[in-house]
VEXRO-758828 format. One record per residue: residue in three letters; y, z, x of N, C-alpha, C, O in turn. Coordinates in pm, whole numbers, plus 50000, padded with zeros to 5 digits. Example, Ala and Ser with C-alpha at 12.3 -4.5 7.8 and 13.67 -1.06 7.14 Angstrom:
BEGIN
ALA494315078051319495505078051230496705078051320496685084651424;SER497755070851285498945071451367500035078751290501145080451341;
***
This chain:
BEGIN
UNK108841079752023108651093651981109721102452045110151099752157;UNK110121112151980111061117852029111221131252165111661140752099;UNK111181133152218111021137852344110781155352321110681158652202;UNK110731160152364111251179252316111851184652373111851180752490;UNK112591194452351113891196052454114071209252360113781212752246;UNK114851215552500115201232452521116741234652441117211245552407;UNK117281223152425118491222352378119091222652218119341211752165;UNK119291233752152119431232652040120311221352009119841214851916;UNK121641215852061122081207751969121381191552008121921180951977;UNK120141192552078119221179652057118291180751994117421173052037;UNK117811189051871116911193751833117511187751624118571186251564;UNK116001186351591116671183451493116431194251353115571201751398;UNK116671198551226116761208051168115551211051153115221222851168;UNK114541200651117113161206351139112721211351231111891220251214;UNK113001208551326112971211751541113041225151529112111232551559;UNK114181229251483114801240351484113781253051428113111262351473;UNK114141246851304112901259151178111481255751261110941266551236;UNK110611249451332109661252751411110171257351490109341265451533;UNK111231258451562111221270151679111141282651684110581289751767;UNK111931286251557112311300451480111061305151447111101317151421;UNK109721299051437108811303151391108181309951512107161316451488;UNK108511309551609108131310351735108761322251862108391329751952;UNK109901317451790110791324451984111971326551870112081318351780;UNK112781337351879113951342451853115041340951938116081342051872;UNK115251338852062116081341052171116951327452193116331318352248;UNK118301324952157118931318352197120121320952366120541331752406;UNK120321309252418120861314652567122171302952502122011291952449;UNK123611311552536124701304352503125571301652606126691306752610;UNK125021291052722126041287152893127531294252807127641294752684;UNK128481298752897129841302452831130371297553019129821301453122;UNK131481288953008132461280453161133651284653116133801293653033;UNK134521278353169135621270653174135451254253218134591246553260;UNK137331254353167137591238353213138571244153347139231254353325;UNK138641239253454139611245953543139671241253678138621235053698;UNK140381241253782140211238453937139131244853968138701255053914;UNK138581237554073137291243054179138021236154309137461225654339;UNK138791238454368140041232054475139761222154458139331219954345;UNK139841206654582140071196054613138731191154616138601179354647;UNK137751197554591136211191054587135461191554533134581182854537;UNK135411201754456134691202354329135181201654160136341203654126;UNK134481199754101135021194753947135351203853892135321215353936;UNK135861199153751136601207853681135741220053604136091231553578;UNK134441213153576133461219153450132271228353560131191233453530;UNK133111227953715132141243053772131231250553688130021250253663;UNK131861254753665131461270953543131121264653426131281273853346;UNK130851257653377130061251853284128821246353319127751248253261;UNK129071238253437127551228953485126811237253499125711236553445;UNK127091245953562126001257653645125011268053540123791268153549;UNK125751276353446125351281453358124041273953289122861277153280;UNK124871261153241123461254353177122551251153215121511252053149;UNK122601246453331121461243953423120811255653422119791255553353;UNK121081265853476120471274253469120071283853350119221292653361;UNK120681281453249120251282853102119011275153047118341278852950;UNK118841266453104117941253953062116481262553171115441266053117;UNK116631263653255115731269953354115191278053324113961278453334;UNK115961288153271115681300553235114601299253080113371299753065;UNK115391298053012114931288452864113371286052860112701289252762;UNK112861280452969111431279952959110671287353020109441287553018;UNK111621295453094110611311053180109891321153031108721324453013;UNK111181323852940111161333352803111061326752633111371333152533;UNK110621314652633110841309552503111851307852451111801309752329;UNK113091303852504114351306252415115071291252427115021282852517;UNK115691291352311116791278452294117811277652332118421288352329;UNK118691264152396119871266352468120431262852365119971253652297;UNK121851271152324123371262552247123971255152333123681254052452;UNK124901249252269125261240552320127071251052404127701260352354;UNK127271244152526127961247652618129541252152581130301242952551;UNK129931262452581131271265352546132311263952697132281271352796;UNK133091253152674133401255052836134801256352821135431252852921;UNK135551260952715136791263852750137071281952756136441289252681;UNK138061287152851137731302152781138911304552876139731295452892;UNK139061318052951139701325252982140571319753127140751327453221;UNK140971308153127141721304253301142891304853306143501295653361;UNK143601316553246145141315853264145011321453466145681314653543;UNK144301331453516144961332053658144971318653711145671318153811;UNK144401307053678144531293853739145581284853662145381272753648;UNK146871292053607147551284953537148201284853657148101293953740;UNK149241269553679149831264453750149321254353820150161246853868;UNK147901251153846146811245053910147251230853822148171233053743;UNK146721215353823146981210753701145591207853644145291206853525;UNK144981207053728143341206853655142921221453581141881226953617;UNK143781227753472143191237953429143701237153270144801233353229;UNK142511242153188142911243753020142561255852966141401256952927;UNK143521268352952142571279652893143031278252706143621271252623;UNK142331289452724142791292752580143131309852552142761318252634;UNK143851313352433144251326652437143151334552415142101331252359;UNK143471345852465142111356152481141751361152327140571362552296;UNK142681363552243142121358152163141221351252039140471355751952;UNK141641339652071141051329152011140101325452115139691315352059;UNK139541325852210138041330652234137511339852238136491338852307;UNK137721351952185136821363452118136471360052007135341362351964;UNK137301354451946137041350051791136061336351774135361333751676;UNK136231327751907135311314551899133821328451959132701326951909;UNK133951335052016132621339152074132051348951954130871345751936;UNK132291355651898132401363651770131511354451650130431357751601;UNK132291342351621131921334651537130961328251560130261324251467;UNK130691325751676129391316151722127721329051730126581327251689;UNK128311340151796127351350751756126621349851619125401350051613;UNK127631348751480127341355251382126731338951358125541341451341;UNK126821327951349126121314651340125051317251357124281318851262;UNK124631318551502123231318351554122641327851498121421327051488;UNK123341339651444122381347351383121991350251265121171358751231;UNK122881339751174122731334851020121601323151060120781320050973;UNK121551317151182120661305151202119551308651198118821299251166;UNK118671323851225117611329651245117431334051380116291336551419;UNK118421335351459118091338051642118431353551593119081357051494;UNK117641363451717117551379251684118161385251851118381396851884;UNK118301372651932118661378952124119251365552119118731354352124;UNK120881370852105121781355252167123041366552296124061373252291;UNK121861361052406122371358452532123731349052549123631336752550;UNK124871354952561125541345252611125851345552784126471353452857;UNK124911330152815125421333653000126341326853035126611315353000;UNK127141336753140128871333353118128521330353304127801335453390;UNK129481319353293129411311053432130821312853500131121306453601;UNK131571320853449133001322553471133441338853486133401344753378;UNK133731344753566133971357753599134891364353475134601372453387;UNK136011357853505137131361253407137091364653245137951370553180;UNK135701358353195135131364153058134501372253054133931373952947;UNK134281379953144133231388653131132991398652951132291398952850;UNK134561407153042134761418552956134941410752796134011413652721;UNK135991401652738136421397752651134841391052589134911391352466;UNK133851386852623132401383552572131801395852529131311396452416;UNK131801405152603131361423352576132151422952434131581421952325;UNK133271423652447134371432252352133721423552202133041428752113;UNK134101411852210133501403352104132321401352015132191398451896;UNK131421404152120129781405252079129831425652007129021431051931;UNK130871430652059130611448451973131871443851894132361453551836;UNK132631431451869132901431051776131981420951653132251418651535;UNK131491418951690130441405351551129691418451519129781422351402;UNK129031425151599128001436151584127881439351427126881434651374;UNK128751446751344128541446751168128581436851126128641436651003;UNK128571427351178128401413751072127161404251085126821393251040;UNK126571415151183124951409551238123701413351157123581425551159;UNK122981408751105121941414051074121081422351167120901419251285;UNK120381436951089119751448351142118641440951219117971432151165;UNK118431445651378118001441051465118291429451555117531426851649;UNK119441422151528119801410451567120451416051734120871427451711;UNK120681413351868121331413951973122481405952002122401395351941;UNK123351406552059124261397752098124561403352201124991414152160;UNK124651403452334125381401652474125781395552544125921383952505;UNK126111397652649126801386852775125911390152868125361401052853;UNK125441379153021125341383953117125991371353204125821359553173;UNK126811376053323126891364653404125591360453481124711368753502;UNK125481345253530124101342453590123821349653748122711348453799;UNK124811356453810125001357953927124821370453934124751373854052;UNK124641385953805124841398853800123261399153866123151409653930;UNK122241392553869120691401453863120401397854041119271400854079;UNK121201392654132120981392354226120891406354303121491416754276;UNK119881403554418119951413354470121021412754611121271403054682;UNK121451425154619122421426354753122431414654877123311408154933;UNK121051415554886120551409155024121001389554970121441380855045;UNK120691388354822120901376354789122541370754755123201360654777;UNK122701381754701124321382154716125221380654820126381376854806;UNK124721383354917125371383255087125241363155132125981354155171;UNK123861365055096123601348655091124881340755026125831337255096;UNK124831338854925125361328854820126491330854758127131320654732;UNK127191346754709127691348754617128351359154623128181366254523;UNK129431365554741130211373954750131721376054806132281367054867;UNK132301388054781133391381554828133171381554976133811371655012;UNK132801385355052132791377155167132531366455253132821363655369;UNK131751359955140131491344655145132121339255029131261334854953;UNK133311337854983133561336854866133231338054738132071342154726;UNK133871335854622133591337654475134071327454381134011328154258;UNK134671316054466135561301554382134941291854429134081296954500;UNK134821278354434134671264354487134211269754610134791264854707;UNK133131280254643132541285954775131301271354790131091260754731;UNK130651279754920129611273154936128161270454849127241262354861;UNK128521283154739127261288254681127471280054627126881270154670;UNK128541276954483128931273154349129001251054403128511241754339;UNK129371250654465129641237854534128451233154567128221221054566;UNK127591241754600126411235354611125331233754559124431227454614;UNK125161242454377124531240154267125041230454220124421222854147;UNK126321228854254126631215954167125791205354237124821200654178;UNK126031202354332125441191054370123541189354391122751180254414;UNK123501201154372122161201554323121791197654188120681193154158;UNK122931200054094122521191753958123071177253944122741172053837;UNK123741170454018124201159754060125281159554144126421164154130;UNK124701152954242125401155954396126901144054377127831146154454;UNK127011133654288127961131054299129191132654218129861123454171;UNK129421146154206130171151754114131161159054251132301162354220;UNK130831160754359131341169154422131981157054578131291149154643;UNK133451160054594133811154654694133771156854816134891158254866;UNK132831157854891132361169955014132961163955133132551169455235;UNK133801154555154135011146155224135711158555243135651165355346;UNK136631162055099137721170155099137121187655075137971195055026;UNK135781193855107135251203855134136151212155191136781204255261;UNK136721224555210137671232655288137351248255288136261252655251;UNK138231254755326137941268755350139401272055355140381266255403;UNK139211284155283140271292055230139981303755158139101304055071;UNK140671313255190140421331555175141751334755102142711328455149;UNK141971341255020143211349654976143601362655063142791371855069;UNK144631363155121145601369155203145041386355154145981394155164;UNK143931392255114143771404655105144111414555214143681413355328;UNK144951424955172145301439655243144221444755258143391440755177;UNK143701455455360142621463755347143011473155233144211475855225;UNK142051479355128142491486055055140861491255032139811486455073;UNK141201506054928140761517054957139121511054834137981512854878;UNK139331504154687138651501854615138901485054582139841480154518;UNK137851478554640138871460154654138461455954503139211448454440;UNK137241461154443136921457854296137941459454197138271451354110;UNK138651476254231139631480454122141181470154087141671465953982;UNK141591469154234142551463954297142431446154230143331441354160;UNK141491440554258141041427654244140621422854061140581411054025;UNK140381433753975140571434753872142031431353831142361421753761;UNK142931441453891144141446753864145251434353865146241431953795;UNK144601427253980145161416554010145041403853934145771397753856;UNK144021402353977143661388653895143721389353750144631383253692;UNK142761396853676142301400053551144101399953462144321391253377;UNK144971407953490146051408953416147611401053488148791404653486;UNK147031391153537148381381653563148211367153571147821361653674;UNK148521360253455148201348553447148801339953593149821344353646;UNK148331331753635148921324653774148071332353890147931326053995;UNK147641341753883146881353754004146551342354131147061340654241;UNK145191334054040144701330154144145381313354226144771306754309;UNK146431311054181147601302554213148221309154310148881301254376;UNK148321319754347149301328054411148461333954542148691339554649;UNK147511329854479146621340254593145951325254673145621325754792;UNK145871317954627144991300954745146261288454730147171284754657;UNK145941287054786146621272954796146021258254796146601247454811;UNK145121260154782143561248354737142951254154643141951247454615;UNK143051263754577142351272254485141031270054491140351269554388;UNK140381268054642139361272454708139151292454720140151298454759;UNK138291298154697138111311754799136641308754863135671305754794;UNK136601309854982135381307555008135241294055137136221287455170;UNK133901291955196134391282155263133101267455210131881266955227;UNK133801259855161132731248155112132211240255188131291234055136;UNK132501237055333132231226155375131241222755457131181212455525;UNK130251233755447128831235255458127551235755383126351237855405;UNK128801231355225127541227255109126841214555110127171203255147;UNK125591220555050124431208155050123681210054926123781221154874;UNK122661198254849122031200254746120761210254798120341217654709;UNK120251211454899119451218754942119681231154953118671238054943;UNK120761237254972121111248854945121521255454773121321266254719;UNK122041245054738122131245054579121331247354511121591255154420;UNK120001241754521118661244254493117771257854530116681260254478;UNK118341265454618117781272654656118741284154576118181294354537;UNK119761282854559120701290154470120081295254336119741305854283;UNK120131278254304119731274854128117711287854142117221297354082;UNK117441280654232115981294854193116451308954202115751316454135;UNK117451314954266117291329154305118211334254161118101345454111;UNK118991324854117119611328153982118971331253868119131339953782;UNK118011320053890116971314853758116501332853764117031342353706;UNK115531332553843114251341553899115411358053825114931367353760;UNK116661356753858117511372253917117721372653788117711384453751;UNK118031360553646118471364053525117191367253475117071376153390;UNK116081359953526114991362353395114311377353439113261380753385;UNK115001386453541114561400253566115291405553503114871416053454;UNK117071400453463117961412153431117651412453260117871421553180;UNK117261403253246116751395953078115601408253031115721416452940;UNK114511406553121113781418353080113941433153121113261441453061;UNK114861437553230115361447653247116421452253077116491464053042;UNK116891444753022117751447552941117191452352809117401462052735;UNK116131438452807114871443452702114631455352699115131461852607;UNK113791462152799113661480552834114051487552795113751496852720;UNK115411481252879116691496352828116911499052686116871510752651;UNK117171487952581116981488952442115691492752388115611501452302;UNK114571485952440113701497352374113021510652445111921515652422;UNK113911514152525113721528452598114541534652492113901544252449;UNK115591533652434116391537252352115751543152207115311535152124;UNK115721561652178115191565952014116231559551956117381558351998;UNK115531553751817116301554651715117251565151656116521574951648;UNK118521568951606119291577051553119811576151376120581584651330;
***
């Protein structure tokens, strides 16, 4: 007998049309392919998302797509473990996959983006599909890491504990299989930052508009220090993510229907 599963592309067309009868909400992991330095894999930002897409998935009724893991890694051009694609031709893969799912019958397609660097270009894309959506249909982005709170952020996921192949990200992985990660070659490494007046604006400025950025800025294309990751900490990650999206999920809900009609 066949098993049941959260995963739309394991689901079969009948699977499907019973789900639709049910739950509207599709969740779309969005990675890269790219360096995570000398110890962690390439599909970082892919593994993580889904996992935690899959998690999430059964907190709210919703179906996972299947994983988009190529997208925006030109600042990691020069690295050789890296494949992007033009910005683009992933607005247009994210655009097109919107308007799918929502010819498919989904009415809230979440795309959760596991990769910093897409943020904006997922925004731009999803208000571009927008007229080609059917009336009431949603399309957004959220990264899995935005619904944390401060105090959790300090934990796991900042720049002062890094934001690359850190301890946080290194150690969900190996919480979804620990032997994906080479914790031999674990390291620590910070990018050479100036004190400066706004480090968000600056750090945009930087990274966001110069392909090679983050080549220039590490030399392990580590930020962060890994070599105190464990699956036990990974795990403890993977819940505060789960728990932090499925608040920002219904925080978002709100805000749209706090919103009069015009």
């Amino acid at each position: 007998m066949k098993r049941p599963t959260v995963f739309l592309a394991e689901m079969t067309d009948p699977e499907v049309e019973a789900f639709l009868a049910g739950g509207r909400t599709v969740l779309v992991p969005v990675g890269s392919t790219e360096q995570h330095g000398p110890h962690a894999p390439l599909g970082t930002d892919a593994i993580i998302p889904t996992e935690v897409a899959r998690r999430v998935a059964g907190e709210i009724d919703a179906a996972v797509a299947p994983t988009i893991p190529y997208s925006l890694s030109y600042p990691h051009a020069g690295f050789t473990g890296v494949v992007h694609i033009r910005i683009p031709t992933f607005m247009s893969l994210i655009e097109d996959v919107a308007v799918g799912l929502a010819t498919m019958g989904f009415e809230r397609i979440v795309f959760l983006n596991g990769h910093y660097d897409n943020t904006y270009a997922i925004a731009y894309a999803c208000a571009s599909a927008a007229p080609r959506l059917p009336d009431g249909v949603r399309a957004f982005p959220v990264n899995y890491w935005d619904g944390m709170t401060p105090e959790e952020a300090a934990r796991f996921f900042d720049p002062a504990n890094g934001l690359h192949a850190n301890r946080g990200e290194t150690s969900a992985v190996m919480a979804i299989d620990k032997g994906l990660v080479d914790l031999e070659k674990a390291n620590v490494e910070f990018p050479p930052f100036p004190e400066v007046t706004a480090p968000a604006a600056v750090h945009t400025a930087f990274f966001f508009s110069n392909p090679g950025s983050v080549h220039r800025a590490t030399h392990s294309g580590t930020w962060g220090d890994a070599r105190e990751s464990s699956a036990e900490f990974g795990r403890a990650y993977l819940d505060v993510v789960t728990a932090a999206t499925v608040r920002m999920l219904e925080d978002i809900d709100r805000t749209f229907e706090a919103m009069p009609p015009r």
